[in-house]
C-alpha positions as CSV (number, residue, x, y, z in Angstrom):
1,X,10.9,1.1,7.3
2,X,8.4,-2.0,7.2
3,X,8.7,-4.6,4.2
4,X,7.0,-7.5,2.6
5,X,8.3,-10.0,0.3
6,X,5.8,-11.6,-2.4
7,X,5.1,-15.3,-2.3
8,X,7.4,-16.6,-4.9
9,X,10.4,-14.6,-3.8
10,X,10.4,-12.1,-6.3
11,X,9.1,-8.6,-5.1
12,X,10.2,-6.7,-2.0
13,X,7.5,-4.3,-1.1
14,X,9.0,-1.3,1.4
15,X,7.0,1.2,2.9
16,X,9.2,4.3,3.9
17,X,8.3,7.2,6.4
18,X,8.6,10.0,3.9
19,X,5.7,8.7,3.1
20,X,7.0,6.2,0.1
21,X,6.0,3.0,-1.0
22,X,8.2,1.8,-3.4
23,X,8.1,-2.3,-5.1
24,X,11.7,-4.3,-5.7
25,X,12.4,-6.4,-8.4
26,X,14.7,-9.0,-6.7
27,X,15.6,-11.3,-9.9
28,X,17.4,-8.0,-11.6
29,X,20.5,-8.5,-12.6
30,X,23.2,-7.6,-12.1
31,X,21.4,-5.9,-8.5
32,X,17.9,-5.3,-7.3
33,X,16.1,-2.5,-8.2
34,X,13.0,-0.3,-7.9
35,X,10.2,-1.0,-10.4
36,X,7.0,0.7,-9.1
37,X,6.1,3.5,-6.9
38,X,3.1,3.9,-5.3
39,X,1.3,7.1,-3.9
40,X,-1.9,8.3,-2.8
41,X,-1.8,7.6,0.5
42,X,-1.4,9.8,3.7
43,X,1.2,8.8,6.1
44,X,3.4,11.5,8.3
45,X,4.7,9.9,11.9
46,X,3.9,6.3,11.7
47,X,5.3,3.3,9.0
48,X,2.3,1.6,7.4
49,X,2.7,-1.9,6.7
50,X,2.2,-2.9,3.2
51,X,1.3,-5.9,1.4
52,X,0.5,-7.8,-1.7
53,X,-3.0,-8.9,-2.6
54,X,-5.0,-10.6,-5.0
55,X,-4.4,-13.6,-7.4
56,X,-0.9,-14.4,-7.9
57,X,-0.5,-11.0,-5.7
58,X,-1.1,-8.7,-8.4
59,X,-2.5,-5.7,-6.2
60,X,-0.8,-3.7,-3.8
61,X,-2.7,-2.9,-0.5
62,X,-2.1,-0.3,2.3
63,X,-3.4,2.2,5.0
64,X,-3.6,5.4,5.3
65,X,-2.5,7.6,8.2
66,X,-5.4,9.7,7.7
67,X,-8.3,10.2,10.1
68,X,-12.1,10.6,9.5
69,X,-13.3,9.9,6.2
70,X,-10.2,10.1,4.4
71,X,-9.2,7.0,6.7
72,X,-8.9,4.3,3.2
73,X,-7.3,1.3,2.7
74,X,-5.7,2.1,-1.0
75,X,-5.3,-0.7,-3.9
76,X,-2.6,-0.3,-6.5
77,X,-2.1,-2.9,-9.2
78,X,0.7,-3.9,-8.7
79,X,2.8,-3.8,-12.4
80,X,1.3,-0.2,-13.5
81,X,0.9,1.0,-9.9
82,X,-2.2,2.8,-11.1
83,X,-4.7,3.5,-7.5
84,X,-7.6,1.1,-8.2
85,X,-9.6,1.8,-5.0
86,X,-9.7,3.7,-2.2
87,X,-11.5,1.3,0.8
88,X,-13.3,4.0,3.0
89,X,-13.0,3.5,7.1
90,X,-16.2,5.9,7.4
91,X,-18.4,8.0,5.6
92,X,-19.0,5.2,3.3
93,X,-22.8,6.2,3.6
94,X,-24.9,7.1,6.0
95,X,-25.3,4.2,7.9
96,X,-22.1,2.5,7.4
97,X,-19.7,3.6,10.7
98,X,-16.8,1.9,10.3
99,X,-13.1,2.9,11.0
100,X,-12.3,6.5,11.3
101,X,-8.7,6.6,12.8
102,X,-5.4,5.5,11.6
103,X,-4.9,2.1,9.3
104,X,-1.9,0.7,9.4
């Protein structure tokens, strides 16, 4: 499992093997709990580390374990965890070569 904790202490982002990326509401009371998931993204043997993004960190940002042009960088908003963007690592266009393995 990786994790990463928003700026002002609130959210715990966690990024499980299964693949599952999943956003905590610390403040909750009477006990955390899970407010957004996120999915999408390809991830089988290794843990991807997530993180916030943006303004007041209102995206969520992470790899894929995918290879070859389905090698993204994905962007969720972070409240409606609807996929924004999918940041290509190749295949872009013709003469963009950029990253075609694993991003973590």
């Amino acid at each position: 499992m990786e994790m990463e904790v928003s700026n002002d202490g609130r959210y715990l982002l966690l990024s499980f093997k299964t693949p599952r990326l999943e956003l905590w509401d610390l403040t909750r009371s009477p006990s955390p709990m899970c407010v957004q998931r996120y999915t999408g993204y390809k991830q089988s043997k290794c843990i991807l580390i997530p993180g916030f993004a943006g303004v007041n960190q209102t995206f969520v940002i992470c790899g894929s374990e995918a290879t070859g042009e389905e090698a993204c960088i994905y962007i969720w908003k972070r409240d409606s965890g609807e996929l924004l963007y999918k940041i290509p690592g190749s295949g872009f266009n013709n003469s963009y070569r950029g990253h075609s393995n694993i991003i973590n």
